[in-house]
C-alpha positions in Angstrom: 106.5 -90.1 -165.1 107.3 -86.5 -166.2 110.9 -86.3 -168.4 112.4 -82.9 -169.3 115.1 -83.9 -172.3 117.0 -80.5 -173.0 113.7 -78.2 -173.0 114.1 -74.4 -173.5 111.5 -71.9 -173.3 111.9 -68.3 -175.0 109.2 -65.8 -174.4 108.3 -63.3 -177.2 109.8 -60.6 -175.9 113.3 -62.7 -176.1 113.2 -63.3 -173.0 115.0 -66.9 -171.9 112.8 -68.5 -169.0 114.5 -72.3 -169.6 117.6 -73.2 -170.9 117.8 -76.7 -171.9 116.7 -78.4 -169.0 116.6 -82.6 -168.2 114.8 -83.8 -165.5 113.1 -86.9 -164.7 110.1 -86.9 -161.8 108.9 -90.2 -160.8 105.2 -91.4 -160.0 104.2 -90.5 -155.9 107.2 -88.0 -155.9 106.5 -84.8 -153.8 109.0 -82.1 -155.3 109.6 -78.1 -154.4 111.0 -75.7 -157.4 112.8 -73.1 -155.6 115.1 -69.7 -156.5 114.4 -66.4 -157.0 111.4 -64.6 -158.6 111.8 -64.9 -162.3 114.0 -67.8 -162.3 111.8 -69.8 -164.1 110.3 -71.8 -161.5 106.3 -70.9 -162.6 107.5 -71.4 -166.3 108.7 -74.7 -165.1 105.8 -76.0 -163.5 103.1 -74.7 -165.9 104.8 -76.2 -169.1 103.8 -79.8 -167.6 100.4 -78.9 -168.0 101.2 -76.9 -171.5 100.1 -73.9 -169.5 103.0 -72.4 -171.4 104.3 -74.0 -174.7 108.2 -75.2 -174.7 110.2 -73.5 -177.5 112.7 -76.5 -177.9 113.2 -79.9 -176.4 111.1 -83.0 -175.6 108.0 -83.3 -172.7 106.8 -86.2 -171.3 104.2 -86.4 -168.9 103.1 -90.2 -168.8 104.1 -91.2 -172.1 102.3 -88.1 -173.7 104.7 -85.6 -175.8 102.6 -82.4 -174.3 104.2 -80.3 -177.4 102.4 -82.1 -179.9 98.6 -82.3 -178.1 95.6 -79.6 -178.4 91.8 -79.3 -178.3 90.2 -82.0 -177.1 93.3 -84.3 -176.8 95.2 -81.5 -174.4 91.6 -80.8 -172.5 91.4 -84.6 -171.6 95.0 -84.7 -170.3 94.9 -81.8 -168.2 91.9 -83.8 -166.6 95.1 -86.0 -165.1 96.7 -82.7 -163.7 95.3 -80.6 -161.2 96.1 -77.0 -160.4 96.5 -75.2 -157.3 97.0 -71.2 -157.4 98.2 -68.7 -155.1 94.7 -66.5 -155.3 92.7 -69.9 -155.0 90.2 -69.0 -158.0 87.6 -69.6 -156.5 83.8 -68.2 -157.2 83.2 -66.7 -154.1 79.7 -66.0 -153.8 78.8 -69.7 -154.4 78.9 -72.5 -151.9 82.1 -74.7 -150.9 81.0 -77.7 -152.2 79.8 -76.2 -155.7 83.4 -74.9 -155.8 84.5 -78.4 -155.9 81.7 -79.5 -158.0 83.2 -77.1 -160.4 86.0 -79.8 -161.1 83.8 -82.3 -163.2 82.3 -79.0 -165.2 84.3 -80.4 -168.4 82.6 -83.9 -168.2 79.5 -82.1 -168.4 77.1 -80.1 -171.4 76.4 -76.6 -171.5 72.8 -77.0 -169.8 74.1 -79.6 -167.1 76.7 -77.0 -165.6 74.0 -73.8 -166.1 71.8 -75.5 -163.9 73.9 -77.3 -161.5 73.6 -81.0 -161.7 75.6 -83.2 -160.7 75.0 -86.9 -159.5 74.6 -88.1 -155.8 78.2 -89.9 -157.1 79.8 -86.9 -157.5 78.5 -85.0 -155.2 80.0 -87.6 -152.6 82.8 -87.5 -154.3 83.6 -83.7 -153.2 82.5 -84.2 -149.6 85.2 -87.0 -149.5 87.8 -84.3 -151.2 86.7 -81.9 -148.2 86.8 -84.5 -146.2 90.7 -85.4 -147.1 91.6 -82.0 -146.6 89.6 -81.2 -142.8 87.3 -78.7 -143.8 83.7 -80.8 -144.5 81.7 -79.2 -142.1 82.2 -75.7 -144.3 80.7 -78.0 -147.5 77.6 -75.8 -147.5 78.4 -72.2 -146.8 79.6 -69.4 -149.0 83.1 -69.8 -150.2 83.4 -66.0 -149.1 83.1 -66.6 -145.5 86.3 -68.7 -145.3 89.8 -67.6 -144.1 92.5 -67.6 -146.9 93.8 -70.7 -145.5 90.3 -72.1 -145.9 90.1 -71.4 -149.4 92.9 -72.9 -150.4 92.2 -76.2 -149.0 88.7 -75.9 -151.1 91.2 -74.9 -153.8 92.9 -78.5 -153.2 90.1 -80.1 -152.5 88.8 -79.2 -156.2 91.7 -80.9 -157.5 91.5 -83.6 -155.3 87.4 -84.7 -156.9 88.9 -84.4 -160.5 91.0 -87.9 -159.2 94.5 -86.2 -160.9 97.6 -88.4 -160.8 99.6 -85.4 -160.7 99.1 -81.8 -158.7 101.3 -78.6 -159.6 101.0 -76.2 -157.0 102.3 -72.4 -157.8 103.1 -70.1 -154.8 99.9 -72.1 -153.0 101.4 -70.8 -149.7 102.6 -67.3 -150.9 99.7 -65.7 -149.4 98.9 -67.3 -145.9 100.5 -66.5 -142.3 102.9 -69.2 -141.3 100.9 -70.9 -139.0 98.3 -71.4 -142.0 101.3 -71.7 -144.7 102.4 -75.0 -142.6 99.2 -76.2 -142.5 98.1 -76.3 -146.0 101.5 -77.9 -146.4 100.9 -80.7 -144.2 97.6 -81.4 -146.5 99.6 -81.7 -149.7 101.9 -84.3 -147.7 99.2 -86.4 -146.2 97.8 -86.2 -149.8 100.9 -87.0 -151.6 101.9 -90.0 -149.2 98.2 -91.5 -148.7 97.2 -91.3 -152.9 100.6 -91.3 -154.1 99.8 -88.4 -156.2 102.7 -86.4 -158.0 103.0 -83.1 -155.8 105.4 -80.2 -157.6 105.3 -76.9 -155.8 106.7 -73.8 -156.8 107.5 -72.2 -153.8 109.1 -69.3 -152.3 110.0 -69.6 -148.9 112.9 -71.8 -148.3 112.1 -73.5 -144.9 108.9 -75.1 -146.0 110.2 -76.7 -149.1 112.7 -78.3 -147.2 110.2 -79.2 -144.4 107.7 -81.0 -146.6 109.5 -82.1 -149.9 110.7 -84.9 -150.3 113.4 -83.4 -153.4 114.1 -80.1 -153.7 114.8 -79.1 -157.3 116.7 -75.4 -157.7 116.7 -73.0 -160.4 118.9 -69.9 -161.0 118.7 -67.5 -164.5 116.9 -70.7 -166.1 119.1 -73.4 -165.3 118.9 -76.4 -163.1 121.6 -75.6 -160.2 120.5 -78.4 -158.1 118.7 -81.5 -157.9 118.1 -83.8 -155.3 116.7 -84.9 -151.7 116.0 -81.9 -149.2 118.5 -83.5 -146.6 121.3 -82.7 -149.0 120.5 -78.8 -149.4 123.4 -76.9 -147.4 124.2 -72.6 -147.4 126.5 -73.3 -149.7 124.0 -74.8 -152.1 121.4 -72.0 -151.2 123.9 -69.4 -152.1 124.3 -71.1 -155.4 120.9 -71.3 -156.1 120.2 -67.7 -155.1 123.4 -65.8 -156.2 123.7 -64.8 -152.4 122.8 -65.8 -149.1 119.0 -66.0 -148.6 117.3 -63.6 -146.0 115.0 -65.2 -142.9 111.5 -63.3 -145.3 112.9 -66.4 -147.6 113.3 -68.7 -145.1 109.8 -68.0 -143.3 111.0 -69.8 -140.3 113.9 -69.7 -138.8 115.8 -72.4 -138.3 116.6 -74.2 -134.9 
């Protein structure tokens, strides 16, 4: 369970990201962040993970106050929550697989990651990830060869073989063609509804959030605007959400 209790976040340039937001997100929840650049949606989602500190207020992510953990303590909870990016980090020049390997890195010393080694155990363990996500057969070639779509179901696949009870997910469309956008959205669904892993995506174009999420939460200047189940958002909402009516480049897809 992740609880925001009145949590604010100013930058050091004074600059107010959050203002005093309360949420609650259930276990097996799969949730979009929507509104316009600089809203706060990215400060949002990447405060879960202490990505960026809160300035005021109470976190919660599974009984854990994230404001009060570092070092080692904050390293071993991030284990529980796996990241997704728009530019996939990935190391190119290395093979698929060894980009998922990458995952259990932190389990590992110094010497054990320089030279590669990982246990038949894990190394199953990513072919199954690959596996979830339809793209095993590319286990073994260079990550570079892949199509952007490609690499950002290696990118979820990663998360997937560090066994995380919760996945944030920022922009992991942003990049693609729709076809491909849809696509990788389908995998976080079939991932979300078959693990019941927490999925929270921050996510720009309107018509796939409400597609694929199951609760749509909206921000506008910092604030929660709305909050609750896709089948509820209207225009009217949208317009609140955005300050204006959204354009179709928001939407992505037009609707039927």
């Amino acid at each position: 369970m992740i609880e925001f209790n009145n949590v604010s976040k100013v930058y050091s340039n004074g600059c107010k990201a959050l203002s005093n937001v309360s949420l609650t997100i259930e276990q097996g929840e799969f949730v979009a962040i929507i509104g316009l650049s600089g809203a706060g949606k990215s400060t949002l989602l990447r405060s879960i993970n202490k990505m960026h500190s809160i300035s005021d207020g109470i976190l919660n992510v599974n009984g854990v106050e994230v404001s009060k953990i570092k070092g080692k303590e904050l390293r071993k909870f991030r284990r529980n929550i796996g990241m997704v990016f728009q530019s996939f980090n990935l190391v190119r020049r290395t093979s698929v697989i060894n980009n998922v390997l990458s995952s259990k890195a932190a389990d590992k010393n110094v010497l054990e990651v320089l030279f590669g080694y990982y246990s038949k155990e894990e190394k199953i363990s990513a072919l199954e990830a690959l596996d979830k996500v339809g793209i095993l057969e590319k286990a073994y070639i260079r990550a570079d060869q892949l199509s952007g779509g490609q690499m950002q179901r290696v990118a979820l696949a990663r998360t997937l073989a560090q066994n995380p009870k919760i996945i944030l997910a920022d922009e992991p469309v942003a990049s693609l063609d729709p076809i491909m956008a849809s696509s990788v959205m389908e995998d976080f669904t079939k991932i979300n509804k078959e693990t019941n892993i927490t999925v929270i995506i921050n996510i720009h174009h309107v018509d796939l959030a409400l597609k694929y999420a199951d609760r749509i939460i909206g921000i506008r200047a910092g604030e929660i605007v709305f909050d609750g189940p896709s089948a509820n958002i209207t225009d009217d909402i949208l317009t609140e959400i955005y300050g204006r009516e959204i354009n179709d480049d928001e939407r992505m897809i037009k609707n039927d």
